[in-house]
C-alpha positions as CSV (number, residue, x, y, z in Angstrom):
1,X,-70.2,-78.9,-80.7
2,X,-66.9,-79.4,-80.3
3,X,-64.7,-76.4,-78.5
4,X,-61.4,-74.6,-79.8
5,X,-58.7,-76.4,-78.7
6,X,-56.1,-74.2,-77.0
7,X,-52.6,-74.9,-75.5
8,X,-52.8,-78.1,-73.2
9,X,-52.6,-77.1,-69.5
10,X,-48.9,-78.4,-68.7
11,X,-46.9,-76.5,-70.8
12,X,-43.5,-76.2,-69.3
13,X,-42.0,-72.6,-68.6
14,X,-39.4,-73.7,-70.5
15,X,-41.6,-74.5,-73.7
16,X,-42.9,-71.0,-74.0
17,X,-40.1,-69.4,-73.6
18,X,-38.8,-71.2,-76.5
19,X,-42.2,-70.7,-78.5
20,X,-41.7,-66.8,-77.5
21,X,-37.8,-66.6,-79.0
22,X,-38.9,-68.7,-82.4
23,X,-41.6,-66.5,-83.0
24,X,-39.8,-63.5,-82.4
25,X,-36.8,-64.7,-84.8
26,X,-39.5,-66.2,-87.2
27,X,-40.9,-62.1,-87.2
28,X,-37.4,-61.4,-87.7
29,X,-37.1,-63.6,-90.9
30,X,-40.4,-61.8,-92.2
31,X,-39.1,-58.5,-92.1
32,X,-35.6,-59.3,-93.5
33,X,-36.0,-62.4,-96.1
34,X,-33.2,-61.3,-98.2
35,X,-30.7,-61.3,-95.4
36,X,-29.9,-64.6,-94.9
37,X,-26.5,-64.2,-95.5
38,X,-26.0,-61.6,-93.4
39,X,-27.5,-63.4,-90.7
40,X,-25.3,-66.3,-91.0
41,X,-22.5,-63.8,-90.6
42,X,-23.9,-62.4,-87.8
43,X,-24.3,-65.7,-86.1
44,X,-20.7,-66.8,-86.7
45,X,-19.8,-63.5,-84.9
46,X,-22.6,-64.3,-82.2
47,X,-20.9,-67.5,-81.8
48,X,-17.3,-65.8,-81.4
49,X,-18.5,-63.5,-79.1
50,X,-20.1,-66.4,-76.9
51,X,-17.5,-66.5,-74.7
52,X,-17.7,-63.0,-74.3
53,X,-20.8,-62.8,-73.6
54,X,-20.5,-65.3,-71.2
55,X,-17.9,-63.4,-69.2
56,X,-20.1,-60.7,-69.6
57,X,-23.1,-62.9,-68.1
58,X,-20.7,-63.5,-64.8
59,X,-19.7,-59.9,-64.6
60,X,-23.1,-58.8,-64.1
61,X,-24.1,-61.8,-61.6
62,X,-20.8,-60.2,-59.4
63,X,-22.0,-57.1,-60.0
64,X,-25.6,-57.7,-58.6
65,X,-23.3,-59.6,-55.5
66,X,-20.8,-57.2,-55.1
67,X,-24.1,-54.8,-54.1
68,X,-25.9,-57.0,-52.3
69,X,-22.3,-57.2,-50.3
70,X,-22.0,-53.6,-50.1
71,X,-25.5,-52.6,-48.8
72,X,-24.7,-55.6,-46.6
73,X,-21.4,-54.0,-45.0
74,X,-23.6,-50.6,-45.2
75,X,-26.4,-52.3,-42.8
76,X,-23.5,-53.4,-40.3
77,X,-21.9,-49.9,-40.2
78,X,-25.0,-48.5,-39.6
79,X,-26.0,-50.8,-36.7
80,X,-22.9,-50.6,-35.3
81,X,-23.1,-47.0,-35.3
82,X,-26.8,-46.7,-33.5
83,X,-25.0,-48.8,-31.0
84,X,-22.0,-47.0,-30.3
85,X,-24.2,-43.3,-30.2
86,X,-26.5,-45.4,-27.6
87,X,-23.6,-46.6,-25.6
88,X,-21.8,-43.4,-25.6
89,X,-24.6,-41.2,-24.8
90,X,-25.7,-43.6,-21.9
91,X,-22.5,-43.0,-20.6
92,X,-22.3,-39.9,-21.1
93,X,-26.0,-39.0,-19.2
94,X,-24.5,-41.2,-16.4
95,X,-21.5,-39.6,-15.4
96,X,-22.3,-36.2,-16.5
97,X,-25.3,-36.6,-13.8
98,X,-23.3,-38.4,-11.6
99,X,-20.6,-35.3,-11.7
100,X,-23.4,-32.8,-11.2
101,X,-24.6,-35.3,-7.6
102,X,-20.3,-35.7,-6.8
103,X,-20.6,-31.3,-7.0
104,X,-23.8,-31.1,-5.1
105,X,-22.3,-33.4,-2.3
106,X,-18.8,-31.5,-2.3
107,X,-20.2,-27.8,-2.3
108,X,-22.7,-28.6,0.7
109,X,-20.4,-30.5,2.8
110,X,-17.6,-27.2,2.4
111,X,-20.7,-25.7,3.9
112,X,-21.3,-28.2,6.5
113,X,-17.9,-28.5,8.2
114,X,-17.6,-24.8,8.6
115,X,-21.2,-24.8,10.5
116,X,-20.1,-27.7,12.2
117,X,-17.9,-25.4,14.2
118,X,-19.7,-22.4,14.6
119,X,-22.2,-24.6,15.7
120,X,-20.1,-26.3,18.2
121,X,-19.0,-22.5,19.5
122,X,-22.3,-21.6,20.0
123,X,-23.3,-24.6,22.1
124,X,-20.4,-23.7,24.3
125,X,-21.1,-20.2,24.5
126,X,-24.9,-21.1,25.4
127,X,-23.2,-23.4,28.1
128,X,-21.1,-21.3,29.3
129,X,-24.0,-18.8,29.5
130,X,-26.3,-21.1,31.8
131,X,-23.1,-21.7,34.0
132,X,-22.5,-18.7,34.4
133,X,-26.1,-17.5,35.6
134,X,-25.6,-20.2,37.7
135,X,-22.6,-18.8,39.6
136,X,-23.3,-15.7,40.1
137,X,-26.2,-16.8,42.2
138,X,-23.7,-16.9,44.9
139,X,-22.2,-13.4,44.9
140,X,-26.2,-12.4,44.6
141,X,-26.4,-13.2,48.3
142,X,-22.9,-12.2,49.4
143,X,-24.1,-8.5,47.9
144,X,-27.6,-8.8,49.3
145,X,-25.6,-9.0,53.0
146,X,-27.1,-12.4,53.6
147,X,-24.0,-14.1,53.8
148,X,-20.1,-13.1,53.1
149,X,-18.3,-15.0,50.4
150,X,-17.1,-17.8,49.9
151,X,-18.9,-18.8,52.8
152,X,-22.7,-18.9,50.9
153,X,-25.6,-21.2,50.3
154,X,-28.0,-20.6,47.5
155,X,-31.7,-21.3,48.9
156,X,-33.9,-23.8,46.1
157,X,-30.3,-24.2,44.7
158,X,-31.5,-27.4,43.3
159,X,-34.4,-26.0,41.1
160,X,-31.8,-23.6,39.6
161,X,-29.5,-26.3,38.8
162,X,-31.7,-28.6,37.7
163,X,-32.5,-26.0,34.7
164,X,-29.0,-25.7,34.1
165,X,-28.4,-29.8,33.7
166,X,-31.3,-29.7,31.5
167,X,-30.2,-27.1,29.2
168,X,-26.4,-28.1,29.1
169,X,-26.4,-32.1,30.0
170,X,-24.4,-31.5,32.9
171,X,-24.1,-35.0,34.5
172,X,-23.0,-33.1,38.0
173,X,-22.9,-29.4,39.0
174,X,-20.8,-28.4,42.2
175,X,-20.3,-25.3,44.1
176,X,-16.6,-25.2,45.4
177,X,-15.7,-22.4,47.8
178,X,-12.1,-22.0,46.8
179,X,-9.8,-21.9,49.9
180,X,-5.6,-21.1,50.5
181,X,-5.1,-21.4,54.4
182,X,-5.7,-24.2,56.6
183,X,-8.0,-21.6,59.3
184,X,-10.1,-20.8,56.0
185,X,-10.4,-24.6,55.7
186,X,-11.6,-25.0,59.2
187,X,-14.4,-22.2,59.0
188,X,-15.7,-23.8,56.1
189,X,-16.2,-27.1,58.0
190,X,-17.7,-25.6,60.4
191,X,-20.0,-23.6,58.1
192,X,-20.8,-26.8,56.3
193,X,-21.7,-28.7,59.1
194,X,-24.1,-25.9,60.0
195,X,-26.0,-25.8,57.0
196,X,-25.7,-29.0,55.1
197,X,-28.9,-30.2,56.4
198,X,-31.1,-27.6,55.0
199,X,-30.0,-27.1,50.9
200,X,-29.8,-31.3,51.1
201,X,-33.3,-31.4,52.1
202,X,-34.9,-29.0,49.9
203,X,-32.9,-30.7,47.4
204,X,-34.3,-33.8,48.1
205,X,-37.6,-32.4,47.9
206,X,-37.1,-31.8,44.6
207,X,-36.8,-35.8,43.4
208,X,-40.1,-37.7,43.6
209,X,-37.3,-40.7,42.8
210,X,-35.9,-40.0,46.4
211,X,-38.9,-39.8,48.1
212,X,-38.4,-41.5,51.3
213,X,-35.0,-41.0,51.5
214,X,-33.0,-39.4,53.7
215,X,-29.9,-37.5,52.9
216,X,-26.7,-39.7,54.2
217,X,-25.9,-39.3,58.0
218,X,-21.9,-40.4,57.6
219,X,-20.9,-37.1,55.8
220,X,-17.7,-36.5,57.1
221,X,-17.8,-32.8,58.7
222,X,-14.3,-31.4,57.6
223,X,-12.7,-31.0,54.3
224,X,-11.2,-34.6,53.2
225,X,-8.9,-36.3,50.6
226,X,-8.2,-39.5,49.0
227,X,-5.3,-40.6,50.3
228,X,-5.3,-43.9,48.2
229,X,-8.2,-46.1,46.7
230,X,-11.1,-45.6,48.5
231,X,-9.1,-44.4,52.0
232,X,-9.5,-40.9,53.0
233,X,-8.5,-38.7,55.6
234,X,-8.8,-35.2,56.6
235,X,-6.9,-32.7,54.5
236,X,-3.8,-32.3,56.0
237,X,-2.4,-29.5,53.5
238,X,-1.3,-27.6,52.3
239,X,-3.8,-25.6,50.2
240,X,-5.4,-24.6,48.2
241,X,-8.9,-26.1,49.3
242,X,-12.0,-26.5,47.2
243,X,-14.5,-28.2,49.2
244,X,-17.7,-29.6,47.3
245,X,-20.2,-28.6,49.0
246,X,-23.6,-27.6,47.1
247,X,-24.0,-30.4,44.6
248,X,-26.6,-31.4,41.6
249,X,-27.9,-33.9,41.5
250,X,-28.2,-34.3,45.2
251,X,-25.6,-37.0,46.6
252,X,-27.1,-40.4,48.1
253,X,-23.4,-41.0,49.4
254,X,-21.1,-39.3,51.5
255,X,-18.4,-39.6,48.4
256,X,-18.5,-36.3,47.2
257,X,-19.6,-33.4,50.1
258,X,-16.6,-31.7,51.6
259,X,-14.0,-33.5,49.1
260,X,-11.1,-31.2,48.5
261,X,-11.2,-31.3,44.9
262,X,-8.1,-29.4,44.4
263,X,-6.8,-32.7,45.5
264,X,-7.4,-33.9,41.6
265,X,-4.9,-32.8,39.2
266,X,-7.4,-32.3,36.2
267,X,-9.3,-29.9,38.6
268,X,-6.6,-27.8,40.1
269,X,-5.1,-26.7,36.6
270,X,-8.4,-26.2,35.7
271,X,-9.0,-24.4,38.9
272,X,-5.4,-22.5,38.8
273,X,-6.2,-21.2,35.3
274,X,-9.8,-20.0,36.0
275,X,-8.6,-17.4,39.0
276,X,-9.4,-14.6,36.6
277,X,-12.9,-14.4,36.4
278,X,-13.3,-13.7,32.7
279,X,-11.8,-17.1,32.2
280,X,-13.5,-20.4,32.5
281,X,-11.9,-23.7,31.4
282,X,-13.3,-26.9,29.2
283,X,-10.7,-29.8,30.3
284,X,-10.0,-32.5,28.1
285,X,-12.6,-35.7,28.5
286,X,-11.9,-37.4,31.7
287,X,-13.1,-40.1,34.1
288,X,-15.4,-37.8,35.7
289,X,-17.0,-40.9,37.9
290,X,-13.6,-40.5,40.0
291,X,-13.9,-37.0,40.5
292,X,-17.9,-36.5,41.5
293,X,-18.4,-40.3,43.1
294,X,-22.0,-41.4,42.8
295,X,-22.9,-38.3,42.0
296,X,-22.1,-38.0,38.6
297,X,-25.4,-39.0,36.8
298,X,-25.2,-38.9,33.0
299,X,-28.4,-38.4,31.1
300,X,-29.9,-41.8,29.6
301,X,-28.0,-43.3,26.7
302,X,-24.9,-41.1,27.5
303,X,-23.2,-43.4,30.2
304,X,-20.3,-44.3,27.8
305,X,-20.1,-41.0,26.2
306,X,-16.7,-39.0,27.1
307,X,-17.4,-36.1,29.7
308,X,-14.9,-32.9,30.1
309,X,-14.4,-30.9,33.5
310,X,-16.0,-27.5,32.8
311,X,-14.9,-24.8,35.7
312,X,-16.4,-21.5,36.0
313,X,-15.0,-18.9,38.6
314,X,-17.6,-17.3,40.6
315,X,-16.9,-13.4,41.8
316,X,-16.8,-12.4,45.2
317,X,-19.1,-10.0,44.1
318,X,-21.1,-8.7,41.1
319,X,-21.3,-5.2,42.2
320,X,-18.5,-2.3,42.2
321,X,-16.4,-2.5,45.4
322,X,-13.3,-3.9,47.2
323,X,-12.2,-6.7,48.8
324,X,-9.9,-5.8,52.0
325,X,-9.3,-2.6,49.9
326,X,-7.3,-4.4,47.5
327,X,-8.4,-5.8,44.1
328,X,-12.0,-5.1,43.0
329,X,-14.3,-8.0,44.4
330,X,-16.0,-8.3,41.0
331,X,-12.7,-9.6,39.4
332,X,-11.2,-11.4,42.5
333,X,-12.6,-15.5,42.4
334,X,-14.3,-16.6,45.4
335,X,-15.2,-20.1,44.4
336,X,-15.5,-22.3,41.5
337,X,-18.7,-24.1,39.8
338,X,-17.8,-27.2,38.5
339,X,-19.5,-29.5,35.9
340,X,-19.2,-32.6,34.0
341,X,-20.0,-31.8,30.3
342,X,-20.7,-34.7,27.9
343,X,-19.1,-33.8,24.6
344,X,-22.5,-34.8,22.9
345,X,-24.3,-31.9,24.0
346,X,-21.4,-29.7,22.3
347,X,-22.4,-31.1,18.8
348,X,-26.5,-31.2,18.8
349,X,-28.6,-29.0,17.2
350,X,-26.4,-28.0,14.7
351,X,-27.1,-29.3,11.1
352,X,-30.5,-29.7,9.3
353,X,-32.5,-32.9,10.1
354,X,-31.9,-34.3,6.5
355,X,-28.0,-33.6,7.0
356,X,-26.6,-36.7,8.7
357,X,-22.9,-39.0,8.2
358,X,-20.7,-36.4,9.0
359,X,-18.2,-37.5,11.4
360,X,-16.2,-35.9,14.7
361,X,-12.5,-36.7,15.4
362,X,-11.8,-35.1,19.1
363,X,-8.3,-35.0,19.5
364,X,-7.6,-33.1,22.7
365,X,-4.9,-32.0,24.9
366,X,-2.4,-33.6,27.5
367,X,-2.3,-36.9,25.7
368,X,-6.0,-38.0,26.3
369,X,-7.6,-40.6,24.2
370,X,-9.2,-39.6,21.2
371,X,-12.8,-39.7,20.3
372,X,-14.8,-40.1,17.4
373,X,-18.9,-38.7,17.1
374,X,-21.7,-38.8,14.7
375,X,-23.6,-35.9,14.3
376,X,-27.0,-37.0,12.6
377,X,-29.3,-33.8,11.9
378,X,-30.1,-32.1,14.7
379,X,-28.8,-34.6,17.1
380,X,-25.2,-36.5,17.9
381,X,-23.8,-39.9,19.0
382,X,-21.2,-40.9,20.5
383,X,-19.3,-43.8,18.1
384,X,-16.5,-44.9,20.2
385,X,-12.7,-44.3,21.4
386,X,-9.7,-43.8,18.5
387,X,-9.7,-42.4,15.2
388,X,-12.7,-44.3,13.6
389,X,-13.8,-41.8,10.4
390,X,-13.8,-43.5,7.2
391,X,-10.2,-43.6,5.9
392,X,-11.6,-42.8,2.0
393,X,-12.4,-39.6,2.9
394,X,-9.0,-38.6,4.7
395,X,-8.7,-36.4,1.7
396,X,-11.9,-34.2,3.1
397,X,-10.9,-33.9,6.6
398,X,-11.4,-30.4,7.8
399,X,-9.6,-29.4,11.1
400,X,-9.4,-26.3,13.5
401,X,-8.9,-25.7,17.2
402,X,-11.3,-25.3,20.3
403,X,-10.3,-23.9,23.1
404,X,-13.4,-24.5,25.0
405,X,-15.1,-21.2,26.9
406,X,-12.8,-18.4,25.7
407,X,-10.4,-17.9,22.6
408,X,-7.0,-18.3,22.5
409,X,-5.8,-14.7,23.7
410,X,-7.4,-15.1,26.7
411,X,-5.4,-18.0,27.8
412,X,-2.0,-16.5,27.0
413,X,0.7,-17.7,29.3
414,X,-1.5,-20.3,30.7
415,X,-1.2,-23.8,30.4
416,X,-4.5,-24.8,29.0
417,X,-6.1,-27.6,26.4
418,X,-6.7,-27.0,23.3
419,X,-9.3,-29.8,21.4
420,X,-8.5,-30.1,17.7
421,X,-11.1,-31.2,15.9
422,X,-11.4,-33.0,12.7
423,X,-14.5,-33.1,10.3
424,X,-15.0,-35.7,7.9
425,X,-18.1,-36.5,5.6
426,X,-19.1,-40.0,5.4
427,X,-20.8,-42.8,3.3
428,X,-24.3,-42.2,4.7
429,X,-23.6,-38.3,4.1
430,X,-22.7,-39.3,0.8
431,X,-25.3,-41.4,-0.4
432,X,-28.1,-38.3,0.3
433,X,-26.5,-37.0,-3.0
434,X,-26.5,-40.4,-5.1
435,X,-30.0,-41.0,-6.4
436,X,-31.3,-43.4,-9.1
437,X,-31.3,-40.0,-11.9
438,X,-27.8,-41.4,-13.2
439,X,-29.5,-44.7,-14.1
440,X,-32.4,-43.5,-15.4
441,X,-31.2,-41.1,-17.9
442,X,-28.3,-44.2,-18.7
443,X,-31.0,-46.4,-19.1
444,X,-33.9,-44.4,-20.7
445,X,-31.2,-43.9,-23.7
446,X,-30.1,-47.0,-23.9
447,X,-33.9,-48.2,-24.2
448,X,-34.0,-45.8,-27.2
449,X,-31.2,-47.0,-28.5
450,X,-32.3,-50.4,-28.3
451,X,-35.9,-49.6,-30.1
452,X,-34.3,-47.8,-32.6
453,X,-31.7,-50.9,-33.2
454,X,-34.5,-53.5,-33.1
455,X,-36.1,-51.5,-36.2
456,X,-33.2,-51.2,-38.2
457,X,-32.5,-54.7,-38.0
458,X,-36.4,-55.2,-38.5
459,X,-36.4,-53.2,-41.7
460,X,-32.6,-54.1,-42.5
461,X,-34.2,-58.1,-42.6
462,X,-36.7,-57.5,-44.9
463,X,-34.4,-55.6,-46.7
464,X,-31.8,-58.6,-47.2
465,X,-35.1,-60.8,-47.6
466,X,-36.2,-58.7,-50.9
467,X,-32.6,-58.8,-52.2
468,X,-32.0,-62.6,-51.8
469,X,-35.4,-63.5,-53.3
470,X,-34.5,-61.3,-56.1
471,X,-31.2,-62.1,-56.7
472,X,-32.3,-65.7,-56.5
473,X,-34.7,-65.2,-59.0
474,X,-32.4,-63.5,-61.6
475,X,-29.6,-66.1,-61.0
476,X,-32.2,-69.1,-61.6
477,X,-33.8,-67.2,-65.0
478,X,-30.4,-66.7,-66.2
479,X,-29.4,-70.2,-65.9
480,X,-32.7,-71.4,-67.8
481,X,-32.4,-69.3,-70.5
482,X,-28.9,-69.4,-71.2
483,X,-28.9,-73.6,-71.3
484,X,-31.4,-72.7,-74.0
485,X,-30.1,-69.9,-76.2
486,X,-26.8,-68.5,-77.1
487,X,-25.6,-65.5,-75.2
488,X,-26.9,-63.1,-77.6
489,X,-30.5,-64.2,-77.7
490,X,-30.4,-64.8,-73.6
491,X,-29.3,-61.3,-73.2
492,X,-31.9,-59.7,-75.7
493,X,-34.7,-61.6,-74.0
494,X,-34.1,-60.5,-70.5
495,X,-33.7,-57.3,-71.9
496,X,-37.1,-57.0,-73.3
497,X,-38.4,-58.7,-70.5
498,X,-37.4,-56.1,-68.4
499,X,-38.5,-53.5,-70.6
500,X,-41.8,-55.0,-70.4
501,X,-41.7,-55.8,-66.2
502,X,-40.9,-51.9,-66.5
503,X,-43.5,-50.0,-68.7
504,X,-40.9,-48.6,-70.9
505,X,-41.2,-50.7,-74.1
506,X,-44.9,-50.1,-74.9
507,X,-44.4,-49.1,-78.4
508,X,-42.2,-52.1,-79.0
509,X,-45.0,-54.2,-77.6
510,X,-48.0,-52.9,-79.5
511,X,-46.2,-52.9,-82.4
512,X,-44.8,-56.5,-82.6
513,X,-48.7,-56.9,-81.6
514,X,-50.2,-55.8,-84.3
């Protein structure tokens, strides 16, 4: 048997397309056999409208570009758009969180530097308060008729003032018996000389350190003076006199017992203004190692920190009476207790433990040097001599006077030192307030941003993939079909063809089937 034959396998595109048009003109023919002539007419105006038709074929294809262009320049607005949102609302996140860290830091540290001096009051007033207690051990005994003032020793004085170093950082503490006439001066050596022996022992007693030690034999038994370097010589006068005599810690040299301090400028202002005995005086930071000899013993770690002269008067007497039926002993100044104050245990225990940076200027009176301190929590270092804050914050400085023990009414007419001190925050302080939120937030948006980017180029892609194919395609079937037909027919055949490729010529198509 032989089978049908059918179209051979490698018929060109080309060939049916042209098989397609002739049978659709030869259906054409059919239905219109006596028109011949108008169809020659209508082909002479086919053939003037070719150019037309042409132009009309090049208008569309810049048509179909000019779109492809536009939802081109669409695309890039649209990117450009997710990436300037992204940008700005990273930036945005950051410095709007920054601002909020900048406000937290600036509203605490207005905080801070006002409880940096109350704190610094209070640490005075609670050294002021163990001094005090301290003093007024003496007049105890004058009023308990053990002894007469100034002329007193205070039994187990070296357990009492060994509390009082603890609690205030004291580096010495001396009882002066404060003297004006040269016979007053002479008792007292006398007096000394009597009773040294005993207090130094017990005092002793008190330091396993100095065990096996014996207090020094060489202490000079009347009151004595510097009279240049290390030369002394017995006070000639005149007064006033203030003989060291009780001393903490207890003296391994004879440097210190029976020195007339009053000989010492820094102490005989201090002295002078202190002869009321609601006044006490904080002197400016001095070299307190040339004052109290070998024994001035700062604590560990505070050998280079600056010390001031603190001098509390002691009473004649606590209770109600007279002295020579003058002025009432309990206001007239027997004596002075001395001490050498490091200006670290001023600033401790004032701020929180996570509170640390903020920075101490001490600018005090008579010229002295200025110092600078780092208060760190709860506790405070010394940082060296001069102005040494952190010049950026110069804007933040906070400053107010001290006047050490008392306020400033009670030194009225006096010539006393005033400490100004300055408060600045610092980088440290700073950077408790700086975390990593600022980034994140920046950087969690931008990683948004990003995803989101990466998907619209993703999608814009496939996008501009679809339209090229496409266009490509169209651009390529036009350029067949018109090499093969005139304009007309080209444009009739892509028309159907699309009517087809869309479902809306049905009718047409079953009825040029049948």
């Amino acid at each position: 048997m032989i089978a049908a034959s059918g179209p051979p396998a490698n018929v060109t595109a080309l060939q049916m397309v042209r098989n397609q048009a002739h049978s659709q003109f030869q259906d054409e023919d059919d239905e219109h056999p006596d028109d011949s002539s108008a169809s020659e007419d209508e082909d002479e105006e086919a053939e003037e409208n070719n150019g037309a038709e042409k132009k009309g074929d090049v208008h569309d294809t810049f048509v179909a570009k000019e779109a492809a262009r536009m939802a081109n320049c669409a695309g890039y607005c649209v990117l450009l758009s997710l990436i300037a949102v992204g940008v700005s609302l990273a930036v945005i996140a950051y410095f709007f969180v920054s601002g909020q860290e900048d406000d937290d830091f600036k509203q605490e540290y207005d905080v801070v530097k006002v409880e940096v001096f109350d704190g610094i009051e209070r640490n005075t007033a609670a050294t002021y308060q163990q001094l005090q207690t301290l003093a007024h051990l003496f007049p105890s005994r004058s009023d308990a008729n053990i002894e007469n003032s100034p002329l007193v020793t205070v039994v187990d004085y070296e357990s009492f003032a060994m509390s009082t170093r603890s609690v205030t950082q004291a580096a010495c503490l001396v009882y002066s018996p404060w003297m004006l006439t040269d016979a007053e001066r002479d008792i007292f050596g006398m007096y000394s000389q009597e009773h040294l022996g005993s207090w130094l022992t017990q005092s002793y007693a008190m330091h396993p350190e100095l065990a096996g030690q014996t207090p020094p034999t060489d202490i000079r038994p009347y009151v004595w003076h510097y009279i240049e370097d290390k030369l002394v010589e017995k006070d000639p006068g005149p007064g006033p006199y203030a003989a060291a005599y009780q001393v903490s810690p207890p003296p391994t040299q004879a440097d210190l017992i029976n020195f007339n301090m009053a000989s010492a400028g820094i102490y005989l202002q201090a002295a002078n203004n202190s002869m009321s005995t609601d006044i006490a005086i904080l002197s400016e930071p001095a070299e307190m190692a040339a004052l109290f000899g070998s024994s001035f013993m700062p604590a560990e770690g505070q050998e280079e920190v600056p010390h001031s002269l603190a001098v509390v008067p002691v009473p004649a007497s606590l209770s109600p009476g007279t002295v020579n039926g003058d002025a009432p002993a309990s206001e007239t100044v027997s004596g002075h207790l001395s001490a050498a104050i490091p200006w670290t245990s001023l600033l401790t225990n004032i701020l929180q433990e996570h509170q640390t940076g903020i920075t101490v200027v001490v600018d005090s009176c008579n010229g002295a040097e200025v110092h600078t301190y780092r208060i760190n929590g709860k506790d405070a270092d010394y940082i060296g001599a001069g102005d040494l804050h952190d010049g950026d914050y110069d804007p933040m400085g906070y400053s107010n006077y001290f006047y050490g023990f008392v306020d400033r009414t009670a030194l009225e007419g006096l010539f006393y030192c005033k400490h100004e001190i300055i408060v600045y925050p610092s980088n440290e302080y700073e950077d408790h307030f700086v975390s990593v939120a600022a980034n994140t937030y920046a950087v969690t948006i931008a990683a948004v941003a990003f995803f989101a980017i990466i998907l619209f180029l993703g999608y814009d892609m496939i996008v501009r993939r679809q339209q090229s194919l496409v266009l490509g395609e169209a651009e390529r079937s036009q350029a067949i079909v018109a090499s093969l037909f005139p304009g007309k027919v080209a444009r009739k055949l892509f028309m159907d063809t699309s009517r087809h490729s869309s479902g809306l010529d049905i009718s047409t198509h079953s009825t040029h089937s049948n």
